[in-house]
Structures are given as C-alpha cells and as structure tokens.
C-alpha positions as CSV (number, residue, x, y, z in Angstrom):
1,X,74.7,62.6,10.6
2,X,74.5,60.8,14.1
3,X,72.8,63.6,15.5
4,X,70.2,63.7,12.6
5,X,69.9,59.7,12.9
6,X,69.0,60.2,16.7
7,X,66.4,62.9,15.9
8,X,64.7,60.8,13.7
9,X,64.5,58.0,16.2
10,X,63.6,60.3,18.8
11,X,60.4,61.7,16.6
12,X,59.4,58.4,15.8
13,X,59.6,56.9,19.3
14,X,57.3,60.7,20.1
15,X,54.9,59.5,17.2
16,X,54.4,56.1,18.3
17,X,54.5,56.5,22.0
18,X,52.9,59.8,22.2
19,X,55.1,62.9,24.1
20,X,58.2,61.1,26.2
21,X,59.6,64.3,27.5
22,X,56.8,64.1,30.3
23,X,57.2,61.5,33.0
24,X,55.1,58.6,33.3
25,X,54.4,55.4,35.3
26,X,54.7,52.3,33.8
27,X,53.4,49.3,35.4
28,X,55.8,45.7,35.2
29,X,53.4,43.4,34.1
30,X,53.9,39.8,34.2
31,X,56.2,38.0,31.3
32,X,53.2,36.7,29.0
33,X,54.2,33.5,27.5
34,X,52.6,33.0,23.8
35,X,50.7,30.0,22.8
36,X,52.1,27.1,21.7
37,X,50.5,27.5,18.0
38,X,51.7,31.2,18.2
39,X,54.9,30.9,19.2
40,X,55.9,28.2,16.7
41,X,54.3,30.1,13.7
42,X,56.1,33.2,14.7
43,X,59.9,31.2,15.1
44,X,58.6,29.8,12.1
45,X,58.6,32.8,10.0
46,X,61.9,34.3,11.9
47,X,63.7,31.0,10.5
48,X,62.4,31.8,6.8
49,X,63.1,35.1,7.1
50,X,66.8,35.0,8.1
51,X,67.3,32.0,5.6
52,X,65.9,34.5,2.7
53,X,67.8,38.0,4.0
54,X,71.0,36.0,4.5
55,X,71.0,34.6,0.7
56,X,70.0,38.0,-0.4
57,X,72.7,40.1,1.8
58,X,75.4,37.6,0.5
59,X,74.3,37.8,-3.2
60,X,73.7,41.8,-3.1
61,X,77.4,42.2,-2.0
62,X,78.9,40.1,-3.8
63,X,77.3,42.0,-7.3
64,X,78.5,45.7,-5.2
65,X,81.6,44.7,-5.2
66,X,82.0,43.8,-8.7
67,X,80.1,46.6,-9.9
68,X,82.1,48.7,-7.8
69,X,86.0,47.5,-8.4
70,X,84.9,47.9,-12.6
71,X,83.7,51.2,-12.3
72,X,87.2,52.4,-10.2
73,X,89.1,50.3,-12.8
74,X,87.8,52.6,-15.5
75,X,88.5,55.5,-13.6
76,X,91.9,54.7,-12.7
77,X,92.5,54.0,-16.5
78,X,90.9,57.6,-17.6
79,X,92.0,59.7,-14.7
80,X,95.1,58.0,-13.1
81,X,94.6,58.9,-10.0
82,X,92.2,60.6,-7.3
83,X,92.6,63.3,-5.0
84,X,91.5,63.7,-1.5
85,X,89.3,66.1,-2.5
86,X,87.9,64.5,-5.3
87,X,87.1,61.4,-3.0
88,X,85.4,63.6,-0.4
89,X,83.0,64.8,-3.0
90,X,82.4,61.8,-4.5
91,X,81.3,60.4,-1.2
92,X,79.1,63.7,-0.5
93,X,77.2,63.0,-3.7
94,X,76.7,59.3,-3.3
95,X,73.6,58.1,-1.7
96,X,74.0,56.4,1.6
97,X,72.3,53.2,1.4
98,X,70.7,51.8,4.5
99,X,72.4,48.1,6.0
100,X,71.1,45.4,5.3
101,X,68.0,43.8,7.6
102,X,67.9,40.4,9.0
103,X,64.2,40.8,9.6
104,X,62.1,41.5,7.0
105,X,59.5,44.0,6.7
106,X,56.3,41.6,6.8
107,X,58.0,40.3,10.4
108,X,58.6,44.1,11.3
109,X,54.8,44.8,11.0
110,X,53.6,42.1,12.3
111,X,55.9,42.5,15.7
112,X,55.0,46.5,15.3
113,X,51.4,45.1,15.5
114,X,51.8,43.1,17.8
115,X,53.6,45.7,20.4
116,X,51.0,47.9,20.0
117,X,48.3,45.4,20.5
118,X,49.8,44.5,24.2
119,X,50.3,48.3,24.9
120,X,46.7,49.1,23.7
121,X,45.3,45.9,25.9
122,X,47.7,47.0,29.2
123,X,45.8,50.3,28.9
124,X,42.7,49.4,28.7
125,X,43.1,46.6,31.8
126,X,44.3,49.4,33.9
127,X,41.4,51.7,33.0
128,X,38.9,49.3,34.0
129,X,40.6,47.8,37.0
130,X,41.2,51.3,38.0
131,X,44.7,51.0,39.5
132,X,46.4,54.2,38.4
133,X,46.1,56.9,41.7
134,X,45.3,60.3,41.2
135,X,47.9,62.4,40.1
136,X,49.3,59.7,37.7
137,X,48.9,60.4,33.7
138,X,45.9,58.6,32.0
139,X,47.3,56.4,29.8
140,X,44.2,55.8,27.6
141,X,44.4,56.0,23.9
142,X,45.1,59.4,22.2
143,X,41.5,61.1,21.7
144,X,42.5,61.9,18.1
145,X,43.1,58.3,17.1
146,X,40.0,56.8,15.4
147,X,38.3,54.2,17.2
148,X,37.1,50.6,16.0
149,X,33.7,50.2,15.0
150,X,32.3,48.5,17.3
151,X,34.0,49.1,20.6
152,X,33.4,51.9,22.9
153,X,35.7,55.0,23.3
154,X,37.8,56.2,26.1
155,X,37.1,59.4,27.2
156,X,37.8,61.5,30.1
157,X,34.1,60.6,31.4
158,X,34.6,57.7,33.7
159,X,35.7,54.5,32.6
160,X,33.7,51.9,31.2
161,X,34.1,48.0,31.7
162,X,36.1,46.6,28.3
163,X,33.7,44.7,25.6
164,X,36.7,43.0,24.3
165,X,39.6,40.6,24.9
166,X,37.1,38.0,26.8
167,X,38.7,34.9,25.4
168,X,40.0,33.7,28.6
169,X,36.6,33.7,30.4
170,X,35.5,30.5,30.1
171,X,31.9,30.9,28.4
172,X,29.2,28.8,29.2
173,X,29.3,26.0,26.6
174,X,25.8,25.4,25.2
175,X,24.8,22.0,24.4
176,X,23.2,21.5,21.3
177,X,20.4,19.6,21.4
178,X,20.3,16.5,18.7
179,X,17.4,16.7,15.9
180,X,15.8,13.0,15.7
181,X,16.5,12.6,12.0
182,X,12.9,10.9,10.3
183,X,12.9,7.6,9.0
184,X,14.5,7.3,5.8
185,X,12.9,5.5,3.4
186,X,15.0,2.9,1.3
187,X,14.5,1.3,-2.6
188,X,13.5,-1.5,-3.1
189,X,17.0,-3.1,-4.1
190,X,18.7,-1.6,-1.2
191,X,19.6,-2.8,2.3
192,X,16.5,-1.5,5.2
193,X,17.3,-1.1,8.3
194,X,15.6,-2.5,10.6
195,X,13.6,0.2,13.2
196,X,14.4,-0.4,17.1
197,X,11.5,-1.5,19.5
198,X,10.5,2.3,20.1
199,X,10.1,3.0,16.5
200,X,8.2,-0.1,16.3
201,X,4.2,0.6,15.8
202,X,2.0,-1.1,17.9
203,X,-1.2,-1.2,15.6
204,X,0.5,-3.9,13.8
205,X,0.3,-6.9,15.9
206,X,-3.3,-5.5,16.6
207,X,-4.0,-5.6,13.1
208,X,-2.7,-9.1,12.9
209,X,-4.6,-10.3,15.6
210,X,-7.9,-9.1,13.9
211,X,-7.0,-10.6,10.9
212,X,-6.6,-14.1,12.4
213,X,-9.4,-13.6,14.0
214,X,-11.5,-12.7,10.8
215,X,-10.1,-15.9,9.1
216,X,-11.3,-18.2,12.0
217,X,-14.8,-16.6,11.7
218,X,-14.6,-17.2,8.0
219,X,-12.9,-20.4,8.4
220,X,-16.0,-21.1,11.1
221,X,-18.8,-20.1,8.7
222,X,-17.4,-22.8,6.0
223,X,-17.2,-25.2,8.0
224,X,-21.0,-24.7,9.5
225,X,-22.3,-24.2,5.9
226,X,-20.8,-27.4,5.0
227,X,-22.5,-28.9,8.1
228,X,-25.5,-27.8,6.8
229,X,-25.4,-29.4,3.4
230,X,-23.9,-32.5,4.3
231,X,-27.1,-34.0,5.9
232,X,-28.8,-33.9,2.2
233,X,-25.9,-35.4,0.3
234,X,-26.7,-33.1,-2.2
235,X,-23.4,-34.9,-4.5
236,X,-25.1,-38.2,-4.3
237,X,-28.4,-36.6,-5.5
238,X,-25.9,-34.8,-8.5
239,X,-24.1,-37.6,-9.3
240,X,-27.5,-39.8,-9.6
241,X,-29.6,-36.8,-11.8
242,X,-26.7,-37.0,-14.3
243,X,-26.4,-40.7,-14.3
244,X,-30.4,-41.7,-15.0
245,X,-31.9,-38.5,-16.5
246,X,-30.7,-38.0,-20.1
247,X,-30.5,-34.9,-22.2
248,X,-30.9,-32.7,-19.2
249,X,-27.6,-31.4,-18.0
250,X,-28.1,-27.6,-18.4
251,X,-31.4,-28.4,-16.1
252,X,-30.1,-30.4,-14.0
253,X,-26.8,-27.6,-13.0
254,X,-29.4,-25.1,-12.6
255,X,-31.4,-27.1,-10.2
256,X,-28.0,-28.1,-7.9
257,X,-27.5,-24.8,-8.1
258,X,-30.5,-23.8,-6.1
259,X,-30.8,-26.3,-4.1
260,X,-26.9,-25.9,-2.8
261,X,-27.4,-22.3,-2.6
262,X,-30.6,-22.8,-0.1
263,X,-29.2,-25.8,2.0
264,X,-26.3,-24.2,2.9
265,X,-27.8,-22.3,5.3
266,X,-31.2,-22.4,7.9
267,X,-31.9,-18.8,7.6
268,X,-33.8,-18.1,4.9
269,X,-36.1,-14.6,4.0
270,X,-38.4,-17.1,1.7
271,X,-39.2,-20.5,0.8
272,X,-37.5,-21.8,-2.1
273,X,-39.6,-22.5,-5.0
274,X,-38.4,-24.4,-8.4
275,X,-40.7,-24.7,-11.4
276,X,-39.6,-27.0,-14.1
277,X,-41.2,-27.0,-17.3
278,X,-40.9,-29.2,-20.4
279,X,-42.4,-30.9,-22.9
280,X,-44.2,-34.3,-22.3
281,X,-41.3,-37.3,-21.8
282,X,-38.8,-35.2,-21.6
283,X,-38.1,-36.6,-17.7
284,X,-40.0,-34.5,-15.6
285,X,-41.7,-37.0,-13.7
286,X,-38.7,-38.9,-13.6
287,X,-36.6,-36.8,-12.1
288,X,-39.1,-35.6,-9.4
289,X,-39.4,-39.4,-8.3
290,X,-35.8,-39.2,-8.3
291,X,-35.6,-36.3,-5.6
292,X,-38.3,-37.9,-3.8
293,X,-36.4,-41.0,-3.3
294,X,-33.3,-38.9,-2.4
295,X,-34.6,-36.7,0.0
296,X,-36.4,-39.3,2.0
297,X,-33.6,-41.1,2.1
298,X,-31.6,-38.6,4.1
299,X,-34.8,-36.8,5.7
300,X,-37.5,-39.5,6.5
301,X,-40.5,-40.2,5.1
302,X,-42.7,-38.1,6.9
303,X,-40.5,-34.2,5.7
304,X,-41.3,-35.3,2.4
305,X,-44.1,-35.0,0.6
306,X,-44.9,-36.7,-3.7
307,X,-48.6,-34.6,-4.1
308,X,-50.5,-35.5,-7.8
309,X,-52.8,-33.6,-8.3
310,X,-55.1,-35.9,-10.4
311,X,-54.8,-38.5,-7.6
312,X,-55.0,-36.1,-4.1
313,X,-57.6,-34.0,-6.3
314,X,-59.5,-35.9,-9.0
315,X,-62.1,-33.7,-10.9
316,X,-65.4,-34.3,-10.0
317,X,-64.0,-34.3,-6.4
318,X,-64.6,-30.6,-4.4
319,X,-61.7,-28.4,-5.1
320,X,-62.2,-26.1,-2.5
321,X,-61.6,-29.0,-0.3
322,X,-58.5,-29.9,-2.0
323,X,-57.1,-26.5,-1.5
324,X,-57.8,-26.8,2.5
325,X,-56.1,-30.1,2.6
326,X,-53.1,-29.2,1.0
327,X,-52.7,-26.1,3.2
328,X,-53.3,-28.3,6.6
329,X,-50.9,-31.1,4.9
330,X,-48.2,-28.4,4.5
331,X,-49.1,-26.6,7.7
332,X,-48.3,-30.3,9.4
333,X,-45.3,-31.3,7.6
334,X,-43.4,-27.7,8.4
335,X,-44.2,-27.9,12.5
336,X,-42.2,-31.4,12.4
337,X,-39.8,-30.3,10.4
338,X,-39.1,-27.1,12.8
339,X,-39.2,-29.4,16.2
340,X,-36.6,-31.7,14.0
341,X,-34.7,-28.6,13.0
342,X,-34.9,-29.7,9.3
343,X,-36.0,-28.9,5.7
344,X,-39.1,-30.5,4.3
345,X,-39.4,-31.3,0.8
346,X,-42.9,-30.7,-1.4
347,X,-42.6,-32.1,-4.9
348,X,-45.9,-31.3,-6.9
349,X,-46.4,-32.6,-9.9
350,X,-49.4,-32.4,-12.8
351,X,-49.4,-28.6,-11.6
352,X,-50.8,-27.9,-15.3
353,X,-54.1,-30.0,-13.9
354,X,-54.5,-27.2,-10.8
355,X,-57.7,-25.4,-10.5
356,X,-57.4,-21.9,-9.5
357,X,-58.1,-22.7,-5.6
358,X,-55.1,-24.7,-5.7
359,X,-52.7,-22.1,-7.0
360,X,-54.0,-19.3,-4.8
361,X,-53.0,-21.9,-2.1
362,X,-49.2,-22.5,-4.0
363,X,-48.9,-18.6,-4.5
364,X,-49.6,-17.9,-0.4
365,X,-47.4,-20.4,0.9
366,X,-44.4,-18.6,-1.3
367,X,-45.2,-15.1,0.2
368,X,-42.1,-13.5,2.4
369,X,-43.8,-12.4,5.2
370,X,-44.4,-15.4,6.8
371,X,-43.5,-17.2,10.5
372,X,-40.1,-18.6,10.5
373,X,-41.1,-22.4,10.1
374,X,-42.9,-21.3,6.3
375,X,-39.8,-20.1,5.3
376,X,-37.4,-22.9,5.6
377,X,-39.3,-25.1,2.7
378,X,-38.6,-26.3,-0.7
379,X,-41.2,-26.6,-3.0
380,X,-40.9,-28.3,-6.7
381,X,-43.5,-27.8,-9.6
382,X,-43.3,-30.0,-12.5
383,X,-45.7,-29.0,-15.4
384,X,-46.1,-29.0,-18.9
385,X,-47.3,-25.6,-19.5
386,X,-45.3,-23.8,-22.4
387,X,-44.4,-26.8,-23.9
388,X,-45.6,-25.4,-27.3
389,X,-43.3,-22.4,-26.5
390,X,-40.4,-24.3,-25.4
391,X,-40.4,-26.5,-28.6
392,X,-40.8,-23.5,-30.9
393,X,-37.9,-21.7,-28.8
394,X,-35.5,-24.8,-29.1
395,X,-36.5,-25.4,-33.2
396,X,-35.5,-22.0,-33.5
397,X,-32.5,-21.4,-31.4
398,X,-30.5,-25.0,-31.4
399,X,-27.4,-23.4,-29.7
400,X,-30.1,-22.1,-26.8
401,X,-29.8,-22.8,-23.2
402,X,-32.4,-23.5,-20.5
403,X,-31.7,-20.6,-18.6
404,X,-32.7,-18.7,-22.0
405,X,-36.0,-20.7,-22.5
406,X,-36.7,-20.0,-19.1
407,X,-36.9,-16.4,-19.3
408,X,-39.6,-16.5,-22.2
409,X,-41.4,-19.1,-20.6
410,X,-42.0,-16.8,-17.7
411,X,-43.9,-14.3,-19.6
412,X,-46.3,-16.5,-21.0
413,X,-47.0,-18.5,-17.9
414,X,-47.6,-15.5,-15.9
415,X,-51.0,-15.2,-18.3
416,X,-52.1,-18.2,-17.0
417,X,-51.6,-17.3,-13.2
418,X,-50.3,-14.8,-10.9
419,X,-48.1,-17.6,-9.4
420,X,-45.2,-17.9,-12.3
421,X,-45.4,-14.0,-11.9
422,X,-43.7,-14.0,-8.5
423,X,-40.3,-13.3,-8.0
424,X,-39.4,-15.9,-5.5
425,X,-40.4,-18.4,-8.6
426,X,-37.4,-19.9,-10.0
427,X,-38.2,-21.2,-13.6
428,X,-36.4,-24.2,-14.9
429,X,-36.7,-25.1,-18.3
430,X,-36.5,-29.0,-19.2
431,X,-35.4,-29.1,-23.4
432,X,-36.1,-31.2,-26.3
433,X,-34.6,-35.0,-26.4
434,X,-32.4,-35.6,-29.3
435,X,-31.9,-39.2,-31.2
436,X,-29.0,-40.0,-29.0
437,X,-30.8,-39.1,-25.7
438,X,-33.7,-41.6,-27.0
439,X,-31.2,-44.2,-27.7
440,X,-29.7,-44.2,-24.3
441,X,-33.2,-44.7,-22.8
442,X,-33.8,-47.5,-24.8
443,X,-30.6,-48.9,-23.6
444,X,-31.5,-48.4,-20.2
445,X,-35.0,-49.9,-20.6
446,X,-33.7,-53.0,-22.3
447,X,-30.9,-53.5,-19.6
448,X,-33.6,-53.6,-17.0
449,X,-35.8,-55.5,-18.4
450,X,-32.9,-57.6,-19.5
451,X,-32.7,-58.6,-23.0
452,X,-29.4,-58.0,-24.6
453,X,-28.3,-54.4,-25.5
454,X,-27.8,-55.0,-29.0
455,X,-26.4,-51.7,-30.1
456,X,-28.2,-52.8,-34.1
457,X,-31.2,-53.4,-32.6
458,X,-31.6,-50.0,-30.5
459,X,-30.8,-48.0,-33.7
460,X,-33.8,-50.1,-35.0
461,X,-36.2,-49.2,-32.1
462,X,-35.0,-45.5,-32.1
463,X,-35.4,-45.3,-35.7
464,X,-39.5,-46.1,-35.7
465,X,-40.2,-43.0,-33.5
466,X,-41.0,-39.6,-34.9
467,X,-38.7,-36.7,-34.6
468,X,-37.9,-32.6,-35.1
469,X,-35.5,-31.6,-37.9
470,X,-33.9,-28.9,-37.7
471,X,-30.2,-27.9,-38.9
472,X,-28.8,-31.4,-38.6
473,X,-30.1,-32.4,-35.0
474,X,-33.1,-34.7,-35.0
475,X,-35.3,-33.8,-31.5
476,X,-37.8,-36.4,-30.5
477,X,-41.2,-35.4,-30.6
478,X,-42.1,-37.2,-27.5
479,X,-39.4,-37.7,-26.2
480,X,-39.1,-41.0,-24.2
481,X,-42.9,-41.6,-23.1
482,X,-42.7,-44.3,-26.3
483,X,-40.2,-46.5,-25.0
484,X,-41.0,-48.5,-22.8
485,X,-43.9,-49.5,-24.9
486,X,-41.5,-50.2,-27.8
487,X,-39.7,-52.6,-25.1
488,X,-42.7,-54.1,-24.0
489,X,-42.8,-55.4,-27.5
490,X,-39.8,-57.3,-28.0
C-alpha cells in the first residue's frame, strides 16, 4: 500500500509538473514577500481554518470511538471472541479512511492556485528575458493546455514580449481635468450664493450707469419744462378763473389744460389756437379781460394784445384795410416777442362780428408751415356763434359736458367758415348759468359796489330774471348781462 501511495503521488506530481524523469534547470529566484493586505488575508483564513478542522477532528473521533466500542460490544456478546483470522479479514474489507486535514480544501486550492500562478509567471519572465542557453529545456506552457482569451500563446516560434503582469510599472497617471460645473440656479426661499468677481457680468454696472444717466436727462427735462411755465404763473391765472368766473369750471379745466400743455415748452409745430363759445353773459368777455390782465402782468404790455373787432374795425370802416392791419400788428408783436425769447398773447373777441377778410387773415396765421416766430403764439377767440345750439344741447342733455358741446359745435361752425374747420382749432364750449351761478354774481356785484349782501335780498333780485326749466335745474336765459343793471337800481 506504501508503494501504491507513492505511485499515486508520483503520477500526480507528473500531471501537474509535466514529465520529471527528464532533467531540468530550475532557476532560484528571489524570496517574494506578499503584500501586506495579502498576507494578512491569507493568515487570516489559515487561523479559521485550523480553528474549524480542529473542532471538527476532535468531535469526529470522539463519535468513532463510541460508535466503534458499541459495535465490538455486541460482537463480543454474540460471538465471544475473534480470531486472528477473522480480524485480518475484517480489516481487508473495511474502508481505509483518509486522516484528517488541518487545511481545508478551499485553502488547498487557493495555495494550488496560487503555486501554479508563480510557476506560470517564472516561465513566462524567463521566455521574454531570454535567459535560458541553448541546450536547456523550454519551459513554456504545455502546447496542449488551453490558453486565456486574451493573452498570446507560447509557441516554439520565437518569443514574444508578455501582455500581462504590468502592475509594477508605474503607469503614467492621467490627470483628469475638472468640468466647471454651471451656475446653479436657487428658489426663491433658499440661501444664493453669491458668484466670485469672475463670474460677475460686467454689463451690469454699465446698465446702471445708463440708467442714472436716463433719470438725470428726465429729471433735466422736468426741471426745464417747469422753467418754462413758471414765468406765466399759470396757477395764479387758475386759481383767479375759478375764483371770479362762475358756472364755468368744466371750461375753465379745459382751457388750463391747453395752455399748460403749450407753455411748457418753446418748441412748438403750430400756434395754439382756443375758441370759446357761449351764449351771451355767460362770462366770455369776462374771462378774456381776465387773461389779458394776467398775461401782461407777467409778459408786458406790449406781447399782449385785447383786439375788438367792432372797435379796431367798425362797419362802415374798409375791411380790407382791417385785415392788413391786423396782419402787420401780429407780424410786429411776434418779432418782439422772438428777440425777448417769449410768448405773445392775442385775445380777439366779437369774432361773431368778423367779415370774411378778417378770418382768411385768423385762418393763415394758424397754418403749420410757418417761420419759427409764427409758431410760438397763442391766439383766443371769444364768440357767440352756436349759441342757439349750445342752449338746445344743454336743455336737452343736463348731465352734458363742455367737452361734449364742443364737438357739435364744431360741425356747425365750420358752415359758417373754413376757420372752425381746422384742426389746430381747439373749441371750448362756455355753458348755460344756473339760478345759483346768477346769485353769486349778484353777490359779487353788490360787494363791490358796496351795499350790504343781504342773502333775502339777492334771492329777491335773482328771482325777477327769466330762466330755462328743465328737469329741476332753472338756467338763466341771459345769464349775468342783467345784473349789474338790477344793482344799478338799488
């Protein structure tokens, strides 16, 4: 049996190590010390593994032994005894079991592995270093064994440097290069951060720079229109309109309106031209003696000009001459105004009286295309003309407004001339007086001709003049014209 037991070996060693009865060299190589991470796994798994054989070799021998003192009990109580012969048979029959390991199988292969790993890797660094001399057996890998995908064969052709087992050449490390992440864009309700000075853009402080500099420019244009209107005191002229002209308040917005729109400004495309239109003592009159004692106040007498037409133009008097009067007149006035840099002031009134001469004059002096001195004037008609239209218009609409009245009113003046027809016309219509209205001119009257302002004695007066009816609001039929005469009387 020991010379079957050393056969085996001896075929196994042939199988593994290929023939061994020819003679080979063998090179010492150097004592390769493992890893530190290897070496510690492997003792690692030697200490389990002698820990787990130990319990089991104990244990398993202790159960033998048992099993086998009961079974020779029995026997010795059936049989008696045994022979010699007997107990050489019995031992010929029973199996020889192998001893015990103290390593187990999974360590075996792995070291088995691991053997032939080293013996595989001193081969091939010989082939390719090319130290064996001629004569000496190759001791490349058995043509027969399969070889690994992937890695090239040795054959008797000539060898070939190894693809593998380049861990210990030190490859060339290869910096990878860092992505600039984007800017991440946060929620509302969540912390930003705040970029650095690269990420900064600089369009933003340009941007802010041209926006201050648009405000200023802004801020500089209000500040030279309100140079421009302060010279006329045009809330003075507002605040005295409302104060001594009754019943007119709608007109009276409309024509501050204008007028601050225009005087804002020195550059203008056209003259500005305001027609106002009303029924006879309504105020017309009054309020253009009003403007002309406002604007000469804070222009001079000589930029403003008070033309009647009855007075400047009677009617047997030459109307052709009239016409080139008033055009050398306004011709004069605008060439001071321009040298003073200033804005002259025509208020015409009695315009209903005009001959046709006259208008034509009115209707070329409000053309566009003009020299720059024409264009930077203010012109004011007063005229009854559509009075019978505005009274109708008023009966019929109480709630109306002048701005309303206005817009009829041009259509029916334009029959009368071309001049109400043009665009740079601004119509202004003057409305009806109610009782109330009357009553405050009769208190005004009174206090200036000073008699006592007997509030009885006003309802009195107001009550003897004649008036419209119309869903509860009485309107004066002519309107204040009566009462100064009533006053005169007292």
């Amino acid at each position: 049996m020991r010379e079957e037991g050393k056969n085996e070996k001896r075929g196994r060693s042939e199988s593994r190590g290929g023939r061994m009865s020819e003679p080979h060299w063998t090179q010492v190589q150097p004592l390769r010390v493992l890893p530190f991470r290897t070496s510690a796994f492997v003792f690692a798994i030697l200490i389990h593994t002698l820990w787990v054989e130990t319990f089991a070799l104990f244990g398993c021998h202790h159960g033998k032994t048992n099993t086998t003192v009961t079974t020779m009990g029995d026997k010795e109580d059936n049989t008696g005894s045994f022979s010699e012969e007997a107990k050489t048979e019995e031992q010929k029959a029973k199996p020889i079991h192998p001893r015990p390991s103290l390593i187990s199988p999974e360590l075996k292969a792995m070291i088995r592995i691991r053997t032939k790993y080293q013996a595989l890797k001193r081969r091939r660094l010989d082939s390719a270093t090319g130290l064996f001399a001629s004569g000496r057996p190759s001791t490349g890998p058995d043509p027969s064994l399969p070889t690994a995908p992937g890695r090239p064969s040795m054959g008797p052709g000539p060898p070939t440097a190894p693809e593998i087992f380049t861990s210990n050449v030190k490859q060339p490390t290869h910096r990878r290069r860092r992505r600039k992440g984007s800017r991440v864009l946060f929620p509302n309700n969540c912390c930003k951060v705040v970029p650095s000075d690269k990420d900064r853009s600089r369009a933003k402080p340009f941007f802010v720079l041209f926006g201050i500099i648009v405000c200023l420019q802004v801020y500089n244009a209000i500040e030279n229109l309100d140079d421009h209107v302060t010279p006329y005191d045009l809330e003075g002229l507002d605040k005295t309109l409302r104060r001594e002209v009754f019943g007119q308040q709608g007109a009276i917005e409309e024509l501050m309106e204008h007028l601050q729109g225009y005087l804002s400004t020195y550059a203008h495309s056209q003259p500005l031209a305001l027609a106002l239109h009303g029924p006879s003592g309504v105020g017309k009159s009054h309020l253009g003696r009003l403007l002309v004692r406002h604007f000469r106040s804070v222009l001079g007498e000589d930029l403003v000009v008070q033309y009647f037409t009855l007075h400047h133009c009677p009617v047997q008097g030459d109307v052709d001459q009239c016409a080139r009067e008033l055009s050398l007149w306004v011709e004069e006035v605008v060439e001071h105004a321009e040298a003073q840099e200033k804005i002259p002031v025509f208020v015409l009134d009695e315009v209903e009286l005009m001959t046709a001469p006259l208008l034509d004059v009115l209707q070329g002096l409000l053309q566009p295309n003009q020299t720059n001195e024409h264009l930077n004037v203010i012109y004011v008609l007063l005229s009854s003309l559509g009075q019978e239209e505005i009274t109708r218009h008023i009966l019929q609409n109480v709630s109306c407004t002048a701005k309303s009245a206005g817009a009829l009113l041009r259509r029916t003046l334009a029959e009368h001339h071309p001049l109400w027809a043009e665009m740079g016309l601004d119509i202004v219509s003057l409305t009806l007086l109610e009782k109330s209205h009357v009553m405050e001119c009769l208190l005004e009257e009174m206090t200036q001709e000073g008699f006592y302002p007997d509030h009885g004695h006003i309802e009195r007066l107001a009550e003897e003049l004649s008036y419209f009816t119309t869903m509860g609001h009485q309107y004066s039929q002519n309107g204040c014209k009566q009462v100064v005469a009533r006053v005169n009387l007292l």
